[in-house]
Every structure is written in structure tokens, then in C-alpha cells.
N, C-alpha and C positions, 0 to 999 in steps of 0.2 A: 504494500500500500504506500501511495506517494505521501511524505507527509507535508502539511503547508508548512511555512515559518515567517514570521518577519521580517520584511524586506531588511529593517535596520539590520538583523544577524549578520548580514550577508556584503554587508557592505563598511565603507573604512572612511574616516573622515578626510573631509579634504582642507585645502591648504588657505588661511583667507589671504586676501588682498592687504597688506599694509600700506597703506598714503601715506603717511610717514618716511616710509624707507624710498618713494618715489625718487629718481633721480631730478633736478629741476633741467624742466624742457624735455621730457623724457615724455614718451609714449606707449601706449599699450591698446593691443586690440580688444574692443569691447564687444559680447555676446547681447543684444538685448530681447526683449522681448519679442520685435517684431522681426527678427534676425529668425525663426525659425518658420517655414513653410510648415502650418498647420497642417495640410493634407498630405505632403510629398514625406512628412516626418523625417524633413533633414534642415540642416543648417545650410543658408546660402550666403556662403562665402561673402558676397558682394556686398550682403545687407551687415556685415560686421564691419564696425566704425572701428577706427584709427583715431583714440583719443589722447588728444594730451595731457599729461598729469596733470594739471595745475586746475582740466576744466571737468575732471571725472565726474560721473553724477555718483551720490550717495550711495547709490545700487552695484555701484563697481566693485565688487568684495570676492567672488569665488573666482581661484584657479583653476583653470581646469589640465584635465590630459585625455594627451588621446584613446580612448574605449570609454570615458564618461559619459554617461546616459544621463540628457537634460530634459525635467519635467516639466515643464510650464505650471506652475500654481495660481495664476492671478486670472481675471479677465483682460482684455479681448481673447484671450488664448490659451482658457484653462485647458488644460491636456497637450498641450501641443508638445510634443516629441520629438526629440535629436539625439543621436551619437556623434560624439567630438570626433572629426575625421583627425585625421596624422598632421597636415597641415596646419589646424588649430591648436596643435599641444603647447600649453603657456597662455593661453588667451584668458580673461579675465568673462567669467559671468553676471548676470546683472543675479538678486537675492531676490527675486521674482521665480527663478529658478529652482526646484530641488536639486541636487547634486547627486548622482548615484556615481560610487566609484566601485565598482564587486570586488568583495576576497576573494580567496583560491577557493570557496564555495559555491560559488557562482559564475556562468559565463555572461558577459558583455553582452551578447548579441542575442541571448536567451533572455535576459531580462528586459534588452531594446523592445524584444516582440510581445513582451508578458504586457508591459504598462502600455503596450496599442488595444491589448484583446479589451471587448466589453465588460467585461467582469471588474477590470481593473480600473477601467474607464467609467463606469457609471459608479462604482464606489466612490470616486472621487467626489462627482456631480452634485451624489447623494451627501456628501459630508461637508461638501462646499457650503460656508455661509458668508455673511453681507450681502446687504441688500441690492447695493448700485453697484460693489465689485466684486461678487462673489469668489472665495477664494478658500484652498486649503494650507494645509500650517507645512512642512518639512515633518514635523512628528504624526500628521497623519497619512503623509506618506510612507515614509519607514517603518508605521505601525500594522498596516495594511499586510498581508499575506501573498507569499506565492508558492505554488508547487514548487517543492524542490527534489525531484529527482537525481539520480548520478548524475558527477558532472560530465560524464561519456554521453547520456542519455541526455544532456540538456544541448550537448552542443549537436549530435544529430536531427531534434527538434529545427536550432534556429537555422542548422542549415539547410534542413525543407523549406521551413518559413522562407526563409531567405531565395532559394530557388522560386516559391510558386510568387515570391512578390515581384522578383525579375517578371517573369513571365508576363504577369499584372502589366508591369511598365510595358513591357514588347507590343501587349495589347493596345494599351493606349494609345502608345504610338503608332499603331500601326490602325485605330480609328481614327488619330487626328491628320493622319495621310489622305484615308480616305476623304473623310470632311473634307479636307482641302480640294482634293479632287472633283469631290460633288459640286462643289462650289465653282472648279473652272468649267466643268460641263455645263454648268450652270449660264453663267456667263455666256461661252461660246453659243449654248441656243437662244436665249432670250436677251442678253446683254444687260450694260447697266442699268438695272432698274430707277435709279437715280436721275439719267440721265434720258431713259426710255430711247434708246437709238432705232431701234427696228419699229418705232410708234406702235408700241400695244395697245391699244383699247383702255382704259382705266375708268375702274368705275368704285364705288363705294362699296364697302362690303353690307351694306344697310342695305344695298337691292338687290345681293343674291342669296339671303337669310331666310326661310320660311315660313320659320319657326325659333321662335325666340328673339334676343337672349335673355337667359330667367338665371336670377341668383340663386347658390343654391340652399342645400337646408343646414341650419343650425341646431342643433342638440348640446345639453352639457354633458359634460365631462361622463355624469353618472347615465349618462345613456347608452354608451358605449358599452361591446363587449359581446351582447347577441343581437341578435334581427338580419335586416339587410343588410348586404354589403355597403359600404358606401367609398367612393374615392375622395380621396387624401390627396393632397397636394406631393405628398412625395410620393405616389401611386403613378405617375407617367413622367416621363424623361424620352428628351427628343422627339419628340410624336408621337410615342407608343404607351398604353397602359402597360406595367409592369404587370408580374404573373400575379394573376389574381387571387391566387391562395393566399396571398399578402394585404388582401383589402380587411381592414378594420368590419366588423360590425357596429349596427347599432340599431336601437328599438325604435322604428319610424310605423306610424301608425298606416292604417288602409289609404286615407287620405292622403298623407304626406307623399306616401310610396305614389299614390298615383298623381301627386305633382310632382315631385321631383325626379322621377324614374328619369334612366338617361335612355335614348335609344340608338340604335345600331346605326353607325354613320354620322351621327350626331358630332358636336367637336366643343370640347372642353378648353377654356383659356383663363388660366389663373387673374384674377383682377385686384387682389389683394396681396402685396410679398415685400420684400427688400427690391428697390429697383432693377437688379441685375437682372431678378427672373420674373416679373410683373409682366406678364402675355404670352407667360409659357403654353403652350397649348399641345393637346393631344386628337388625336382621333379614337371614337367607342367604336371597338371591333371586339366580337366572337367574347362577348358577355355569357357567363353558363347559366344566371339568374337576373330577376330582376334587381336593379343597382341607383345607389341614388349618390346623392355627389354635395359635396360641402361649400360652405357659403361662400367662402375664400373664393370661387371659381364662378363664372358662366357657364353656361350650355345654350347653343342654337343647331339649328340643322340649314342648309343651303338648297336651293336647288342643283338637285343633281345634272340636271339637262345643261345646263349652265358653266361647273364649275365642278372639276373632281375633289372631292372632300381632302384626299390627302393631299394634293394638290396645294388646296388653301392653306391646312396645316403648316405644310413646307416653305408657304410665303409666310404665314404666322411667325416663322422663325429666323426670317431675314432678318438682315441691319436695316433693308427699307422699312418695312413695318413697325420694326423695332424701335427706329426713330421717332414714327409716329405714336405710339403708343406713349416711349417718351415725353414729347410735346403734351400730350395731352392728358398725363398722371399730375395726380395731386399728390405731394408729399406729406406725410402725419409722421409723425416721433419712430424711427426706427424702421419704415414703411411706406410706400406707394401705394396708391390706387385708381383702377379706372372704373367709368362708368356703362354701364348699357347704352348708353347714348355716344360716345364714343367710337364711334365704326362708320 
């Protein structure tokens, strides 16, 4: 049986920053907080400042070395995750950071993968407190738990991990090729939309609508959990509803179901988000039930004679549209929105 233990066992203290012993006119590279790519879970190079002693911020305290594993504790960036590359060995961290440095109990890169997994990550979330900057202490990180298997057994682990996250990346990359691709096909048949060079036709999306757009239903919290499906704003990505085994339920009465039902061909476009993704939009294809859809979002259907639905989608997610959409958001605290009237 694997037994857990706490991170702190497993780990050795590190070294702080003395200002004091600063050389004068003397420099040091600074780790900060926005120095670590949330999603990439690495440190970019380019975002660590080059400070000079004299103009340190208070936060300039940990040394680091290279195989240290940096937690992010604060907000914007609670969890965010790095290992100190080779290049970085000596660099100075801001105290926003937890510090992991492993004994000879632990590998480096076993532990990188442990504080990405959820388990590790929502204990955080969950322990996190303050209101405007929620955040964890260093002692409830290194009080927190991990599997500790042989250290033979831990480093076979992170170098799977480590294989299927390459691969992860290969993927990416090799979708954001494509994207790019679609996009000169694009181009090449229709041209700049911007510019309309081949004179397309242009019309309002208001006169090839049929039906709708209807916002959609809200429920609280305690409603969730059985009934109908209903989609979720992180239910579709790129045009496509994600695998439906994945939709939330929730108790929507006979009524509700028979307003807010979405239907086949119909097209979903977020109206309430962070600006980035405010008109994100999908297409409802090969529903196994009847489905209904959250307020956050619209639903209309087009004519079909007219206009192929994915079609639309697929301009739904240009820079042309995009801009417009753009233009015509209202901005609230943290939030964009558009309206029905909008199109």
C-alpha cells in the first residue's frame, strides 16, 4: 500500500535573499509572479526581470536552483506551476511563491506532476482564503499530502507523465498548424472579409435567424445534479459541443424544458464571459435527449435555405465578427456582455 506523507517531509529548506549583502549597483534576476505561464506550467525566460539591487521589490527573498518546483500561492495565479530550468539556477523568487526543493525522498519531476493533478489543485482552492486575494500560506502547502511510492516507482511515473505531456504539446501544435491552414484556405476562397474583395453579398445576421435568439434558463446552485441535461458554457469549444456524458444536470420543470429545449441545428453563442470569449458559439448536433442551455448563452436557428449553420458558426469565430461583437459589448466588473438585439 502506497503511503501518503507530507509534502514538508520530503522537502529541504531553501536559501533566502539577503539585501544586505547586495553588492551596490549589483543585479539579480527576479522570478515574479507573472513570470510563470499558468497553463504551459513553465517559467518564460523572457518574463524574468533583470533587477537592480538598490530597486528590489520586498518580495525579492527566495533563491532558487535548478529542479525547484514553484507554486504560485496568491491570486491572479493561485496554482500556477514551474520547475526552475538549468538556466535559472541563482535566480531570486518573489515570496508569492512556495518553494519546493525535494530530499533524496522525492523526485523533482514526480512532485512537478503531483501539484498539477486535481487532487492537489483543488485542495488548494478549497483552503484558499481572503476575500479580494484569495490565497494559501507555504505551511498549507507542505502540510498537504502526497503518494509516496519508491523512489524507482516515482521517477517511472513522471517519466510517463512526462512522455504523454510531450505528446499533449505535439498535439497542439500540430492543431495550431492546422488552424493556421484553415485560415489560408480561408482566405484564398473568400478573401478578406475586412476588406470584402470578391464583393460578397453582406447582410445582417437579424434576416437569416428564424427563430430566436432566446436567453437561456437560470437555476440555482441547489438545482443542479439531476433532470435534464443542460449546457454549460465550458460544454463546446471551437464549434462543437463537447461529449455529452459531460453535461451537468439539472431539475427544469415540463415548462421550462419546453422553453428552453435547444434543437438540432440550432446555434448557441455565449453573451455573457471575460471579453476574450464573449460570442463563442457552437453548433447542436446528435443530442441523445432532450437539452436545455444556461442563461450565460443565446440560442436561435437560421434558415437553412439560406445559410449552412456550420457555416455561420465558423464566421461566429472570425476576427471579422469578433470585432463586431467587440464594438458592441458592454463591459461590467470582470465581464462582457451582449445583447439579443445585437446581430
Amino acid at each position: 500500500m502506497i503511503r501518503f506523507v507530507p509534502i514538508g517531509d520530503c522537502v529541504v529548506p531553501v536559501e533566502s535573499r539577503d539585501p544586505a549583502r547586495d553588492k551596490p549597483g549589483g543585479t539579480f534576476r527576479y522570478i515574479d509572479l507573472s513570470s510563470v505561464d499558468k497553463d504551459r506550467k513553465v517559467i518564460e525566460t523572457n518574463l524574468v526581470q533583470e533587477i537592480e539591487s538598490q530597486d528590489a521589490p520586498s518580495r525579492a527573498r527566495q533563491l532558487v536552483s535548478s529542479g525547484d518546483i514553484l507554486i504560485s500561492t496568491v491570486r491572479p495565479n493561485l496554482n500556477g506551476i514551474a520547475i526552475v530550468a538549468d538556466e535559472l539556477d541563482g535566480a531570486t523568487a518573489s515570496t508569492g511563491y512556495c518553494v519546493l526543493r525535494c530530499n533524496e525522498r522525492l523526485d523533482p519531476l514526480y512532485l512537478y506532476y503531483w501539484v498539477q493533478s486535481p487532487d492537489f489543485v483543488s485542495d488548494m482552492v478549497r483552503k484558499a482564503t481572503g476575500a479580494n486575494y484569495p490565497a494559501v500560506s507555504d505551511r498549507v502547502v507542505k502540510t498537504s499530502t502526497i503518494p509516496l511510492p519508491s523512489l524507482a516507482t516515482q521517477k517511472h511515473i513522471a517519466r510517463v507523465l512526462e512522455q504523454v505531456d510531450q505528446l499533449g504539446k505535439q498535439a497542439q501544435q500540430m492543431e495550431s498548424e492546422l488552424n493556421q491552414l484553415a485560415q489560408s484556405l480561408f482566405l484564398e476562397m473568400f478573401g478578406d472579409l475586412f476588406r470584402n474583395p470578391k464583393a460578397w453579398p453582406i447582410v445582417e445576421l437579424s434576416g437569416l435567424i428564424t427563430q430566436g435568439p432566446k436567453n437561456g434558463l437560470y437555476k440555482h446552485a441547489d438545482d443542479y445534479g439531476t433532470g435534464s441535461p443542460i449546457v454549460r458554457i465550458d460544454n463546446f469549444y471551437d464549434g462543437e459541443l463537447t461529449n455529452h456524458s459531460t453535461f451537468k444536470r439539472v431539475a427544469a420543470t415540463v415548462a421550462e424544458l419546453d422553453k428552453f429545449k435547444i434543437d438540432e441545428n440550432s446555434i448557441l453563442i455565449n453573451r455573457v464571459n471575460s471579453r476574450e470569449y464573449l460570442g463563442k458559439a457552437a453548433l447542436v448536433e446528435r443530442l441523445q435527449e432532450p437539452t436545455v442551455f444556461e442563461s450565460n448563452m443565446m440560442n436561435f436557428s437560421v434558415d437553412t435555405d439560406r445559410i449552412n449553420p456550420l457555416f455561420l458558426v465558423t464566421q461566429l469565430g472570425s476576427l471579422y465578427v469578433k470585432e463586431q461583437i467587440r464594438k458592441a459589448s458592454k463591459d461590467a466588473v470582470n465581464q462582457s456582455s451582449i445583447n439579443q438585439g445585437k446581430h
